[in-house]
DSSP file (Angstrom, degrees, kcal/mol; ACC not computed):
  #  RESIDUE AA STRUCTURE BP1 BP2  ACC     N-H-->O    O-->H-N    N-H-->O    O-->H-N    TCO  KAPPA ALPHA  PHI   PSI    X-CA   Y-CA   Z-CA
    1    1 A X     >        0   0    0      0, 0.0     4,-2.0     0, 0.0     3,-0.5   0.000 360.0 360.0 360.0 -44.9   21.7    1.7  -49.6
    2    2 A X  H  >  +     0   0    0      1,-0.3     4,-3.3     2,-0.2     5,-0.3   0.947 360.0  48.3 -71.8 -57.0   19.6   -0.8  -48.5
    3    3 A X  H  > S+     0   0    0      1,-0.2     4,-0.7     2,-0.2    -1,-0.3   0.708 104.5  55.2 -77.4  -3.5   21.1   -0.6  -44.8
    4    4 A X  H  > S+     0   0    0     -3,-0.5     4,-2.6     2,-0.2     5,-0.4   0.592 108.6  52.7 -82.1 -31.1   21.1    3.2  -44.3
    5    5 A X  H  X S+     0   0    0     -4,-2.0     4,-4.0     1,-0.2     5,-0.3   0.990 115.6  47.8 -73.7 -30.9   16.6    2.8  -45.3
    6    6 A X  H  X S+     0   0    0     -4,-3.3     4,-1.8    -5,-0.2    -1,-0.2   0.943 114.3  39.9 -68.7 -35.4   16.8    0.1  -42.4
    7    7 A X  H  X S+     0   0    0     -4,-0.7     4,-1.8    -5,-0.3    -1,-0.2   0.806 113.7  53.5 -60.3 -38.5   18.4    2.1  -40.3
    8    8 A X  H  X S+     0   0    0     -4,-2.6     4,-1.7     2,-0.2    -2,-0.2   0.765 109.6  50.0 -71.7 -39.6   16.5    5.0  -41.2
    9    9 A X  H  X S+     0   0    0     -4,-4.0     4,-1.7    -5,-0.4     5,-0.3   0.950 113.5  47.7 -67.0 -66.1   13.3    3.0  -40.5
   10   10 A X  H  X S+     0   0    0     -4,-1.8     4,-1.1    -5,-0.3    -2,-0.2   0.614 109.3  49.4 -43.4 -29.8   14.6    2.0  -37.1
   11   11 A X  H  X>S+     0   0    0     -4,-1.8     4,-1.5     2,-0.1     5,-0.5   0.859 115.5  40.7 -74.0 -57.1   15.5    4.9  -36.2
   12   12 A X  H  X5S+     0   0    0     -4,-1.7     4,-1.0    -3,-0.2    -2,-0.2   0.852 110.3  61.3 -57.7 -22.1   12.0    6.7  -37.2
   13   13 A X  H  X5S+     0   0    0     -4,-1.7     4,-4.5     2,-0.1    -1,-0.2   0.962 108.4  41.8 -47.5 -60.5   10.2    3.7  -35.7
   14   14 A X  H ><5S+     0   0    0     -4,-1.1     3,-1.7    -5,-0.3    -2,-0.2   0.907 110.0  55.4 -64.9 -83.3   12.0    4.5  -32.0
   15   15 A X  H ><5S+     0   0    0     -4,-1.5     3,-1.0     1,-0.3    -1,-0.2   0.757 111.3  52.8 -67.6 -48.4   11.4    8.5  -32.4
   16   16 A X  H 3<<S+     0   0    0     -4,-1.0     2,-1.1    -5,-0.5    -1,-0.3   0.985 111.1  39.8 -44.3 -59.7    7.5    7.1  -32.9
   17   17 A X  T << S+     0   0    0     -4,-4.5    -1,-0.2    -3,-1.7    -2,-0.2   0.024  85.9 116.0 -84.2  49.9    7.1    5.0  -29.8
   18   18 A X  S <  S-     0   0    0     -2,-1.1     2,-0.3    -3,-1.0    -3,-0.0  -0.432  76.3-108.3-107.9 178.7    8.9    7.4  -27.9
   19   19 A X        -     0   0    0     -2,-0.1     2,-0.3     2,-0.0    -2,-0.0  -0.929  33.3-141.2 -96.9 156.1    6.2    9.0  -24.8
   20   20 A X        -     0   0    0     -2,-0.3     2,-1.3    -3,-0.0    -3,-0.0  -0.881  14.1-109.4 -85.9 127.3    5.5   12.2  -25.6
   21   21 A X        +     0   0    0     -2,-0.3     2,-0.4     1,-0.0    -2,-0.0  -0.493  55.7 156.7 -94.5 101.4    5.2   14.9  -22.8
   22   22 A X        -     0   0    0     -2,-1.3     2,-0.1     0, 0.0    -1,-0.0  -0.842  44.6-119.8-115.7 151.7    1.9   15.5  -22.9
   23   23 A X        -     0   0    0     -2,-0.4     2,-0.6     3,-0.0     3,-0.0  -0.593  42.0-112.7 -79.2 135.5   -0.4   17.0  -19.7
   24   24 A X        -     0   0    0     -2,-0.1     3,-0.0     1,-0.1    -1,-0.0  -0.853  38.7 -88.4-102.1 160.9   -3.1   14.5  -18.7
   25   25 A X        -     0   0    0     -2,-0.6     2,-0.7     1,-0.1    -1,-0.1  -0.107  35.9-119.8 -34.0 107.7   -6.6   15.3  -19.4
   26   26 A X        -     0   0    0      1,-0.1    -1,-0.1    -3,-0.0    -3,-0.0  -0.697  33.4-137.9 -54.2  92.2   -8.2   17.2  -16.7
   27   27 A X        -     0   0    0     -2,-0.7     2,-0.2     1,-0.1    -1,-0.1  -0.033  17.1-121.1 -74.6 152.8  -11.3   14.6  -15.6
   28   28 A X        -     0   0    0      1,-0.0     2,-0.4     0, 0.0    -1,-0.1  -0.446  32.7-100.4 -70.2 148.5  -14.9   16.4  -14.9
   29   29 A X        -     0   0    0     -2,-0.2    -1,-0.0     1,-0.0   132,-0.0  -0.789  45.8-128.8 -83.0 139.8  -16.4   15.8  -11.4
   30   30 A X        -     0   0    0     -2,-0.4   132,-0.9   129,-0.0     2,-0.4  -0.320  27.8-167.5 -68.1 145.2  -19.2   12.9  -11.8
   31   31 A X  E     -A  161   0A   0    130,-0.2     2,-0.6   131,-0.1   130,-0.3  -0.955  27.3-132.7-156.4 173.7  -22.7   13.1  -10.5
   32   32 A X  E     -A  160   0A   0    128,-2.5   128,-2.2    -2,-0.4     2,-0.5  -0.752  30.2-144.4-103.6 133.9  -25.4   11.6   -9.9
   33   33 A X  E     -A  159   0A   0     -2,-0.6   126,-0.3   126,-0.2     2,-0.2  -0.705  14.3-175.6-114.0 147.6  -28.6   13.2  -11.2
   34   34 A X        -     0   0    0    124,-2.9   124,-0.2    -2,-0.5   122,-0.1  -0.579  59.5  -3.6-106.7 168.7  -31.9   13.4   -9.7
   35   35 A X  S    S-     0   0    0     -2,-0.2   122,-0.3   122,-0.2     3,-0.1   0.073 116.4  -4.6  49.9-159.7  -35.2   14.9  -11.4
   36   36 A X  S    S-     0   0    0    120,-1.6     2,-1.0     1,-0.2   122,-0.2  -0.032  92.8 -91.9 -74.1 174.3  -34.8   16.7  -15.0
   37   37 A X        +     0   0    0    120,-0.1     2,-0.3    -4,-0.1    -1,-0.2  -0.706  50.6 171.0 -99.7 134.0  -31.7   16.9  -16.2
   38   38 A X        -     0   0    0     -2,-1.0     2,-0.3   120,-0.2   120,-0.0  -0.845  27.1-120.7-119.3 162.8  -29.4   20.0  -15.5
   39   39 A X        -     0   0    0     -2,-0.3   120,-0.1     1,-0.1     0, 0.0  -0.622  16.6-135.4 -83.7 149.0  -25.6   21.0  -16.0
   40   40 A X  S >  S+     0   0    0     -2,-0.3     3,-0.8     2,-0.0    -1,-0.1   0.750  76.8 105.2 -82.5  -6.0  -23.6   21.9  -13.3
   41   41 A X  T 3  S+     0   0    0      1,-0.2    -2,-0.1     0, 0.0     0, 0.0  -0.077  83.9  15.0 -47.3 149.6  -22.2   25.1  -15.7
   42   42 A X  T 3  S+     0   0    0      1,-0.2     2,-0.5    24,-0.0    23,-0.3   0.736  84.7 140.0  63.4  24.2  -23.4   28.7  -15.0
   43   43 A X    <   -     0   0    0     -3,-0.8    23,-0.2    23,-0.1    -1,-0.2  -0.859  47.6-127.2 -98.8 159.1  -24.9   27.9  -11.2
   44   44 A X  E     -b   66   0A   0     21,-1.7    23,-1.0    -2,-0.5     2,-0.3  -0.212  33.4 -94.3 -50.4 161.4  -24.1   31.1   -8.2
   45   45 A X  E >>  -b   67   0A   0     21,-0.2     3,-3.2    -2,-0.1     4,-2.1  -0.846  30.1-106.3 -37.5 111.0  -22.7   30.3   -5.2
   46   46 A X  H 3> S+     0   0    0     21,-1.4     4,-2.5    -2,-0.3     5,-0.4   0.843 120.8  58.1  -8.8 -65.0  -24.5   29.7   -2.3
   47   47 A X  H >> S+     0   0    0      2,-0.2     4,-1.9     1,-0.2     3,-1.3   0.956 111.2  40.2 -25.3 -58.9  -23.3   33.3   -1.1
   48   48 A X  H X> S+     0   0    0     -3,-3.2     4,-1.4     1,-0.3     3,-0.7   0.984 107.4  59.4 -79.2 -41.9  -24.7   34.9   -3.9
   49   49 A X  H 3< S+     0   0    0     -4,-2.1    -1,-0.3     1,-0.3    -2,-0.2   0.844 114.0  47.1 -33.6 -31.5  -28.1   32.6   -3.8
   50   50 A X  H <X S+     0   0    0     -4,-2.5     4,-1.8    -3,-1.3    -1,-0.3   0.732 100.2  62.6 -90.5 -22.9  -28.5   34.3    0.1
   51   51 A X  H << S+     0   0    0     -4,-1.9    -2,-0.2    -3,-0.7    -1,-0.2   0.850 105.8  42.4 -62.5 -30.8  -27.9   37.4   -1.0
   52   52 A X  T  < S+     0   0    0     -4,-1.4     4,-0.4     2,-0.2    -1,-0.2   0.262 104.6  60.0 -73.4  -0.9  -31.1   37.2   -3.2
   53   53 A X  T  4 S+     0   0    0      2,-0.2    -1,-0.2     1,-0.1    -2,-0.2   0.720 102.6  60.5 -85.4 -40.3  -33.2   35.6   -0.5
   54   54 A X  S  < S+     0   0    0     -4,-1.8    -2,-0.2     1,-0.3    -1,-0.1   0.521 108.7  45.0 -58.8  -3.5  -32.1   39.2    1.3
   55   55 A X  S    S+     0   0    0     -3,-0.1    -1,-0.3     2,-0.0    -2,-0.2   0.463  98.9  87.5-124.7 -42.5  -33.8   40.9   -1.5
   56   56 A X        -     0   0    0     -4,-0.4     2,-0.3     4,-0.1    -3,-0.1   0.018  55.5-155.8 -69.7-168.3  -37.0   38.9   -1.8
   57   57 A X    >   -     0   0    0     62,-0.1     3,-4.9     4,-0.0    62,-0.2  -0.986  42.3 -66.6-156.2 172.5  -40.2   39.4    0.0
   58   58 A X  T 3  S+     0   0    0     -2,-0.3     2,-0.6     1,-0.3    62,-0.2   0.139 126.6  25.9 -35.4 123.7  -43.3   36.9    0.8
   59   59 A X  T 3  S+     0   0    0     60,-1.9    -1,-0.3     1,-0.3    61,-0.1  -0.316  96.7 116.2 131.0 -69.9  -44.7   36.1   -2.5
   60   60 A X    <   -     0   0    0     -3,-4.9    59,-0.4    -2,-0.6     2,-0.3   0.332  38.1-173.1 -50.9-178.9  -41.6   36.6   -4.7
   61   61 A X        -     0   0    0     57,-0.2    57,-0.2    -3,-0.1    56,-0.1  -0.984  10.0-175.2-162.1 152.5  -39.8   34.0   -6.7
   62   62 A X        -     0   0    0     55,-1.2    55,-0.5    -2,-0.3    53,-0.1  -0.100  23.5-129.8-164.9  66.8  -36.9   33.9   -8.5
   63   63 A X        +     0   0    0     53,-0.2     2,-0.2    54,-0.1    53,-0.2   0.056  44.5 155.7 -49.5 137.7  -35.4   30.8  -10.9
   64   64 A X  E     - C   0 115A   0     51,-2.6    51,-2.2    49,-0.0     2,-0.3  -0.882  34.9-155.6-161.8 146.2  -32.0   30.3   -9.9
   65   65 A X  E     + C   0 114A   0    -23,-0.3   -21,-1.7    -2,-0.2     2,-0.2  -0.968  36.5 148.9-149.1 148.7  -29.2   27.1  -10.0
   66   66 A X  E     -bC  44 113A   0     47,-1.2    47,-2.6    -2,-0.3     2,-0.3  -0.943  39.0 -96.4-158.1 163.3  -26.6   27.3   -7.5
   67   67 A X  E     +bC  45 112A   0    -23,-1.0   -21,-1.4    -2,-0.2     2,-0.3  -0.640  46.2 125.3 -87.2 155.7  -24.1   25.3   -5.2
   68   68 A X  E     - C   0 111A   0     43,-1.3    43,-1.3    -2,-0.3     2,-0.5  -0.974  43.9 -85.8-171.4-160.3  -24.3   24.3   -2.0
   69   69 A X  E     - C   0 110A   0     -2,-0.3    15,-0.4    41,-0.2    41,-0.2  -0.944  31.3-114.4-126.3 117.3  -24.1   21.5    0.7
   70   70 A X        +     0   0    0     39,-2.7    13,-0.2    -2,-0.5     3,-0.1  -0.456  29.1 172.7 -53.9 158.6  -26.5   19.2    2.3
   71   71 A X        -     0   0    0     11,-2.2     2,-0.2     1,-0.3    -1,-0.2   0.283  69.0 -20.9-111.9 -36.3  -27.2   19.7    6.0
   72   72 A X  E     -F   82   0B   0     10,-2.2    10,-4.5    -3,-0.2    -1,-0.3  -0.828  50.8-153.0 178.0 157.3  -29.7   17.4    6.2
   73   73 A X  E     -F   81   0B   0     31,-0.3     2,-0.6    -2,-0.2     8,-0.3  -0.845  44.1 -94.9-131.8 160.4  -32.4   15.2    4.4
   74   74 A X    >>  -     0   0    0      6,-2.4     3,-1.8    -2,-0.3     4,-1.7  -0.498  36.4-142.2 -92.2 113.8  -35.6   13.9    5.7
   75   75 A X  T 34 S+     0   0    0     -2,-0.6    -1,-0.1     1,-0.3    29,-0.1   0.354  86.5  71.1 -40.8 -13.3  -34.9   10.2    6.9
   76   76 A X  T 34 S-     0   0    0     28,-0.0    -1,-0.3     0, 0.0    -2,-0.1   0.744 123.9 -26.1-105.3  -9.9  -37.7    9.1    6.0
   77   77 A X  T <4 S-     0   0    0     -3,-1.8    -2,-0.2     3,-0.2    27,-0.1   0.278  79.0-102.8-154.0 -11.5  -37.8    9.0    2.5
   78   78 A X  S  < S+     0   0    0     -4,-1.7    24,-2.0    23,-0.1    -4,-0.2   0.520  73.4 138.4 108.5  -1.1  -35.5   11.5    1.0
   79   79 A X        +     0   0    0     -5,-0.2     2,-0.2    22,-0.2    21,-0.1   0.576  65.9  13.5 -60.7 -41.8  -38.4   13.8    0.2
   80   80 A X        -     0   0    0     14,-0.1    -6,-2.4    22,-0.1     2,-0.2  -0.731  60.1-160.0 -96.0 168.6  -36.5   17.5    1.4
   81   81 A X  E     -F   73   0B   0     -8,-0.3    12,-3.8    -2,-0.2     2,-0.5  -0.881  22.2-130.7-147.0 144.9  -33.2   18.8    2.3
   82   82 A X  E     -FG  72  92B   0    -10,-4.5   -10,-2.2    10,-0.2   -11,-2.2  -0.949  23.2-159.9-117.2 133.5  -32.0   21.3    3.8
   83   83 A X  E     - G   0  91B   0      8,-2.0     8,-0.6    -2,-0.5     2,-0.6  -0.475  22.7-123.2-115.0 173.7  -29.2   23.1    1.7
   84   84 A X        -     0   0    0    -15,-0.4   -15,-0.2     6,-0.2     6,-0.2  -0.852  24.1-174.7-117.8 128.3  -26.5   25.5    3.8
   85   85 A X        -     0   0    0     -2,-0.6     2,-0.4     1,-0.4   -35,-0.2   0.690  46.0-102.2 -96.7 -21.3  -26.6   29.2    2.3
   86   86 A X  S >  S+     0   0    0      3,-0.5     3,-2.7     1,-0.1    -1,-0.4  -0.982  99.9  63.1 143.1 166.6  -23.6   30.6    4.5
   87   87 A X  T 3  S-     0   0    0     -2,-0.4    -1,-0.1     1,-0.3     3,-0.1   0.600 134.2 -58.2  46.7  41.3  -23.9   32.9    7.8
   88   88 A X  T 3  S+     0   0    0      1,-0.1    -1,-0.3    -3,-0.0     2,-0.1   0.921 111.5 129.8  54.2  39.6  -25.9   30.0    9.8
   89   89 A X    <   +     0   0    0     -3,-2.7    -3,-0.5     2,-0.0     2,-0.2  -0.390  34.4 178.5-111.6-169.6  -28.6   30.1    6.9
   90   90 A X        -     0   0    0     -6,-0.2    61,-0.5    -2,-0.1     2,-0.3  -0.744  26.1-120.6 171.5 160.8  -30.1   27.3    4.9
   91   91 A X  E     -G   83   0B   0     -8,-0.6    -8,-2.0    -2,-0.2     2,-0.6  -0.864  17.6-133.5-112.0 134.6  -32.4   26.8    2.4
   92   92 A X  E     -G   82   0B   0     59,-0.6     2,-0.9    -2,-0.3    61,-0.4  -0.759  32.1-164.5 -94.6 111.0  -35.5   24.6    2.8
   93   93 A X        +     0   0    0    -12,-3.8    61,-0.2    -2,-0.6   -12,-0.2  -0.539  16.8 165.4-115.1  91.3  -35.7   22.3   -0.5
   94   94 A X  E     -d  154   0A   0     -2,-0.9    61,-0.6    59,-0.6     2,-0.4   0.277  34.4-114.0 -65.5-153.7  -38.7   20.1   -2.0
   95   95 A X  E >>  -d  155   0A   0     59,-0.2     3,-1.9   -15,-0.0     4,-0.6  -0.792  33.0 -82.3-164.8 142.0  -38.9   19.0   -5.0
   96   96 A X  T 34 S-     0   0    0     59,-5.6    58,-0.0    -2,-0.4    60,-0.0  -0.044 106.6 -20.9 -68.8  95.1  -41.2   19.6   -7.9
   97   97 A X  T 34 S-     0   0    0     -2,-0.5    -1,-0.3     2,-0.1    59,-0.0   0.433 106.8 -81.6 104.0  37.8  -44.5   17.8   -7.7
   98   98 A X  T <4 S+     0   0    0     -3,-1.9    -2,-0.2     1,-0.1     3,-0.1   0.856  90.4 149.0  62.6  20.6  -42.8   15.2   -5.2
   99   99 A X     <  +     0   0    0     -4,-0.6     2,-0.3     1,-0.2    -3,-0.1   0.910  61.1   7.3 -68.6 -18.1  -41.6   13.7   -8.7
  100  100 A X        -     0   0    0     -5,-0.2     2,-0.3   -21,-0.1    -1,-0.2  -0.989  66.1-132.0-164.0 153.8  -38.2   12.5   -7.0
  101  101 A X        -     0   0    0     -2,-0.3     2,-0.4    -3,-0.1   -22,-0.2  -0.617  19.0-121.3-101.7 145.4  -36.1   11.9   -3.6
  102  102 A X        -     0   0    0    -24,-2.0     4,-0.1    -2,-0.3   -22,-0.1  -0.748  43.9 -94.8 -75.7 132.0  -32.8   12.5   -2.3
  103  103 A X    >   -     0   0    0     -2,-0.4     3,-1.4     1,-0.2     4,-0.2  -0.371  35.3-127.4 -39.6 129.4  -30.5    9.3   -0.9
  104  104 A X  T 3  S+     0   0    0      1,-0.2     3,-0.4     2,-0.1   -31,-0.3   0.740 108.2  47.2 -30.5 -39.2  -31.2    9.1    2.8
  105  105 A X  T 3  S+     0   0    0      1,-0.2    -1,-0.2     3,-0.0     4,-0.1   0.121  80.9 105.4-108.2  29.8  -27.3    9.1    3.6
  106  106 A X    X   +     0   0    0     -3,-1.4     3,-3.5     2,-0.1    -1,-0.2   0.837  43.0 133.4 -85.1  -5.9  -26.5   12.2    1.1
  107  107 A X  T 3  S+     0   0    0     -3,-0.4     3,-0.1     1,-0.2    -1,-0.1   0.140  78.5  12.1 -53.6 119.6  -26.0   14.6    4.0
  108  108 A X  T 3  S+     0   0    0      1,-0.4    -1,-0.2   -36,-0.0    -2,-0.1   0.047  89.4 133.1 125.1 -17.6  -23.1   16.4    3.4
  109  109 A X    <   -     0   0    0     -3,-3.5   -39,-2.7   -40,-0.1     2,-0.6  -0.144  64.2-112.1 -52.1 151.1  -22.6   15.2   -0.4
  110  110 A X  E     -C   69   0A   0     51,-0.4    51,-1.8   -41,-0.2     2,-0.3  -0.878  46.0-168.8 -86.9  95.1  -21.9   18.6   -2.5
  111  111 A X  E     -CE  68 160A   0    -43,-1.3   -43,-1.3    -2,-0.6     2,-0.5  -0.537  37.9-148.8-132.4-172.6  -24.6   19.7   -4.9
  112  112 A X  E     -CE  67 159A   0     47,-1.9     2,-0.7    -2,-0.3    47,-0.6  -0.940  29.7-169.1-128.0 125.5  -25.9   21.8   -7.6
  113  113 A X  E     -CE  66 158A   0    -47,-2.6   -47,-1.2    -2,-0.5     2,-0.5  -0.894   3.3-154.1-130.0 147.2  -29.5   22.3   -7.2
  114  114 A X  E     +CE  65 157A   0     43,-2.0    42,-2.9    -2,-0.7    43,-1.7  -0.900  41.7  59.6-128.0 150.0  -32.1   23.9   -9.9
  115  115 A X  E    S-CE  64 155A   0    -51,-2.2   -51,-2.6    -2,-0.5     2,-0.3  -0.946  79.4 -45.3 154.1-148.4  -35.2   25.7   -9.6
  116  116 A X  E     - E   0 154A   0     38,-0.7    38,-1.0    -2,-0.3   -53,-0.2  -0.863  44.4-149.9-151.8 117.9  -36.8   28.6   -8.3
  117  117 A X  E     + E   0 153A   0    -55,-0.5   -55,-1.2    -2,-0.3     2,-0.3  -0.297  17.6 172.0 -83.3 151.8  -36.4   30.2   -4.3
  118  118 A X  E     - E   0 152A   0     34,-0.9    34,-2.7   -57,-0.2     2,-0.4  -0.885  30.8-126.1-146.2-169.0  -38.7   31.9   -2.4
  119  119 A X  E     + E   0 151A   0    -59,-0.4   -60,-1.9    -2,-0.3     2,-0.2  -0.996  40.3 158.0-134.4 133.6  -39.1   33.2    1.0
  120  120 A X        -     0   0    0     30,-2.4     2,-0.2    -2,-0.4    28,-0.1  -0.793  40.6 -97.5-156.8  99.0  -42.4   32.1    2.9
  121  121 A X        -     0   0    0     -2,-0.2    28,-0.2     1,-0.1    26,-0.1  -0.258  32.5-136.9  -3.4  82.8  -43.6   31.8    6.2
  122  122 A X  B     -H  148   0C   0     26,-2.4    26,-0.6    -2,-0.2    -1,-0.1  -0.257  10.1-135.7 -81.9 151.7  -43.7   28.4    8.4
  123  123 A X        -     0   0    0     24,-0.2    25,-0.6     1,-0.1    23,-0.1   0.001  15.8-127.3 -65.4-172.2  -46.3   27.2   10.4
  124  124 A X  S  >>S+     0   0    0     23,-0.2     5,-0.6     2,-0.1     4,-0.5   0.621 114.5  49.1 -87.9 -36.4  -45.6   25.7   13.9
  125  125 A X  H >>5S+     0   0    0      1,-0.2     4,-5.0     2,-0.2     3,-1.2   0.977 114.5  48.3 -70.1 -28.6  -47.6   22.5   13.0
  126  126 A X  H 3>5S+     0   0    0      1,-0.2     4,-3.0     3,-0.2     5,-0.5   0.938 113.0  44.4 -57.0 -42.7  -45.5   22.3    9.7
  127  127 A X  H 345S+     0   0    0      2,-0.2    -1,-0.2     1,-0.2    -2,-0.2   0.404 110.8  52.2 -92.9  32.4  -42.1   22.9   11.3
  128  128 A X  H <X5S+     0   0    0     -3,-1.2     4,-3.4    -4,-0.5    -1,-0.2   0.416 114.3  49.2-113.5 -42.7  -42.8   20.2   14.4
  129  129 A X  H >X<S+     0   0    0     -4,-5.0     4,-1.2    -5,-0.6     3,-0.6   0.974 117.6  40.0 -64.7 -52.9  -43.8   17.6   11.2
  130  130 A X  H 3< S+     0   0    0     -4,-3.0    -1,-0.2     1,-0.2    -3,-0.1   0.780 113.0  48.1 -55.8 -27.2  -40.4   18.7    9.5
  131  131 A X  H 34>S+     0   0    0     -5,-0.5     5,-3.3     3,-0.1    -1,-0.2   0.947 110.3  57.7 -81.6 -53.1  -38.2   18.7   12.8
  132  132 A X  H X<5S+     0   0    0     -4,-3.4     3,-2.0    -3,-0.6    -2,-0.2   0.969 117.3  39.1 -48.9 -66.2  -40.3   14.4   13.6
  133  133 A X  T 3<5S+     0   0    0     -4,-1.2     2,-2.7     1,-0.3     3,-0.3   0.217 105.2  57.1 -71.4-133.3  -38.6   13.4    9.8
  134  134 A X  T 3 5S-     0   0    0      1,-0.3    -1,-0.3   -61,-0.1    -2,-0.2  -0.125 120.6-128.8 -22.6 -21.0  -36.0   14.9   10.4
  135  135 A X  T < 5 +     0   0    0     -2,-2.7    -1,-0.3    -3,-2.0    -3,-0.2   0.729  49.8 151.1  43.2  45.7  -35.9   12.4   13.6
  136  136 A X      < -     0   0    0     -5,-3.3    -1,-0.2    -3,-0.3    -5,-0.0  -0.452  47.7 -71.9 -84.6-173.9  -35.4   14.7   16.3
  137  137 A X     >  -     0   0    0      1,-0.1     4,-6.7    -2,-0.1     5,-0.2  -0.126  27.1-128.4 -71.3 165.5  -36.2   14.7   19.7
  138  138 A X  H  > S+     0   0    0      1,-0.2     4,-3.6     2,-0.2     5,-0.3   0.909 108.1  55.7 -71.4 -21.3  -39.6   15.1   21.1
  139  139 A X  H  > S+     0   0    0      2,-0.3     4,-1.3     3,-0.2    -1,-0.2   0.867 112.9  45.7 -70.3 -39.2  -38.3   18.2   23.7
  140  140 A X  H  > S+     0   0    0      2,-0.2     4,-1.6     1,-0.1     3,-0.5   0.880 110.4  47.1 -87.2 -51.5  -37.0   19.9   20.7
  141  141 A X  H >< S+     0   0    0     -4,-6.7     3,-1.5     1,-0.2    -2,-0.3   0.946 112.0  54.8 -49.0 -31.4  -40.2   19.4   18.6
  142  142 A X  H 3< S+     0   0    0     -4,-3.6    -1,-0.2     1,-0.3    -2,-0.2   0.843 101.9  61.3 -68.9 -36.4  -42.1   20.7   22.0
  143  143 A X  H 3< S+     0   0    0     -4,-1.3    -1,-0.3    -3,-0.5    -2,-0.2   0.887  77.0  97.6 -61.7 -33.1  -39.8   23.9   21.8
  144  144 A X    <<  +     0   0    0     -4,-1.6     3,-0.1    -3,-1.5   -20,-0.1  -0.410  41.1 135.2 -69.8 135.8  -41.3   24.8   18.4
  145  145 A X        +     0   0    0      1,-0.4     2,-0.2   -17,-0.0    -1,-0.2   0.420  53.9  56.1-154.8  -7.3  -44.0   27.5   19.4
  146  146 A X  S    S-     0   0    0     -3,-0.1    -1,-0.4   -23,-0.1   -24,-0.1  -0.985  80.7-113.6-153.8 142.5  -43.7   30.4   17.0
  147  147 A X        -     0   0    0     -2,-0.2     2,-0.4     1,-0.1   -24,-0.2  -0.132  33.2-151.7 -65.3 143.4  -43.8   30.5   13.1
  148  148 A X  B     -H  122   0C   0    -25,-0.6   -26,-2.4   -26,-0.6   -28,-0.1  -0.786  16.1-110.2-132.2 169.6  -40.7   31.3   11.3
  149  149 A X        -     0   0    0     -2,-0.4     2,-0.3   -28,-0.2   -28,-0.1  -0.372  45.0-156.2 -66.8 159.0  -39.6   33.2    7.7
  150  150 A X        -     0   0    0    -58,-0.0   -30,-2.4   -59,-0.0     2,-0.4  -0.963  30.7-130.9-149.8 146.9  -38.1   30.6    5.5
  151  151 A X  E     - E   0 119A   0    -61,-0.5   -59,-0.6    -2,-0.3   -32,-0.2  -0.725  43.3-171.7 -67.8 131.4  -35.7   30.4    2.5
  152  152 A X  E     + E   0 118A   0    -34,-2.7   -34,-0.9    -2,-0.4   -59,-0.1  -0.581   9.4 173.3 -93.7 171.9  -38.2   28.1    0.4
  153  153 A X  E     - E   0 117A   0    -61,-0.4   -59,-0.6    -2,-0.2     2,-0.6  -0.379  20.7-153.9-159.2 130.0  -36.8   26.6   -2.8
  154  154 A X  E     -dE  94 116A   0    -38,-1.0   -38,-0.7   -61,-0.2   -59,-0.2  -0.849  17.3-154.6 -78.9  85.8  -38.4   24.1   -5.2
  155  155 A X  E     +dE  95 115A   0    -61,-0.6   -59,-5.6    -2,-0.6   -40,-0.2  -0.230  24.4 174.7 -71.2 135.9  -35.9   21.9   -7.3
  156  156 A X  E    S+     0   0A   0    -42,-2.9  -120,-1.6     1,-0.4     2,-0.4   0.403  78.3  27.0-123.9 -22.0  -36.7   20.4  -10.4
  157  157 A X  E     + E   0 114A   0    -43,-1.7   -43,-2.0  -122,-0.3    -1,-0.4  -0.931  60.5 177.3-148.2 121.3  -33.2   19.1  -11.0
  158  158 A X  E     - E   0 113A   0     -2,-0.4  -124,-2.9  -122,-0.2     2,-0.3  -0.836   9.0-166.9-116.7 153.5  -30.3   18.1   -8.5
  159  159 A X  E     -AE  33 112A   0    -47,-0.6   -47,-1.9  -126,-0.3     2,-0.6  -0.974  12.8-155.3-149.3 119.0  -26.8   16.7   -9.5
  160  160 A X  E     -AE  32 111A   0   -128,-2.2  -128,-2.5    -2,-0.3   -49,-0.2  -0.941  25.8-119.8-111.0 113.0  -24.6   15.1   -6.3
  161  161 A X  E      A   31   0A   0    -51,-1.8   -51,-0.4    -2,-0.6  -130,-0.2  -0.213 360.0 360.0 -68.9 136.3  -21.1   15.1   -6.9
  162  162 A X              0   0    0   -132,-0.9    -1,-0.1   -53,-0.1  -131,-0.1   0.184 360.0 360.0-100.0 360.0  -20.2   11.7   -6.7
């Protein structure tokens, strides 16, 4: 008697430690977050985010959190970006009351940006200062001579997938 309940443990021991075919656990993508905090859940697609810039007009506004791509961030402190809509477009991005910067070296990093777009009208003296951080050359700032529409958007919260 006594050797079939050892057996019986030993055997139920092994059926315990056995692996079990289990799926592993689908990890989240990380990020690093700037400014308030947001989720990356429930943002548009760039696409759609340009399709509603095609829809505004000077003035309008529209809070909105979406994906995209850096294209580039101002070199000298991280203070805008410029975010890629799609069709050779981009989005022009500050951020709300200057409270916080982008990393210098994120261009290209994949991000989720929140806030509220507009469309607005740049000066020349504004887009020769943006074009200097940006550190291009002085024959392309000397080419800027006429003002042009702009995707604006103001971010209160960015997330860079890590």
């Amino acid at each position: 008697m006594k050797k079939n309940i050892l057996i019986l443990a030993a055997f139920t021991l092994a059926l315990a430690c056995q692996k079990k075919n289990v799926e592993p656990v689908k990890s989240e993508a990380k990020y690093a977050s700037f400014g308030d905090s947001i989720k990356p859940d429930a943002a548009i697609t760039k696409e759609a985010l340009l399709a509603k810039y095609e829809t505004l007009k000077e003035g309008d506004t529209v809070s909105v959190k979406f994906t995209s791509t850096i294209n580039d961030v101002c070199q000298k402190k991280g203070c805008w970006m410029n975010v890629d809509l799609g069709k050779d477009q981009e989005t022009f991005v500050k951020f709300k009351d200057y409270g916080f910067f982008m990393p210098l070296n994120s261009k290209g990093s994949e991000v989720v940006v929140n806030g509220k777009a507009f469309l607005s009208v740049v000066s020349v003296d504004e887009l020769k200062h943006y074009a200097k951080d940006a550190g291009k050359s002085q024959a392309s700032i000397d080419s800027i001579t006429q003002p042009e529409k702009s995707f604006g958007f103001i971010a209160d919260g960015v997330l860079i997938k890590e």
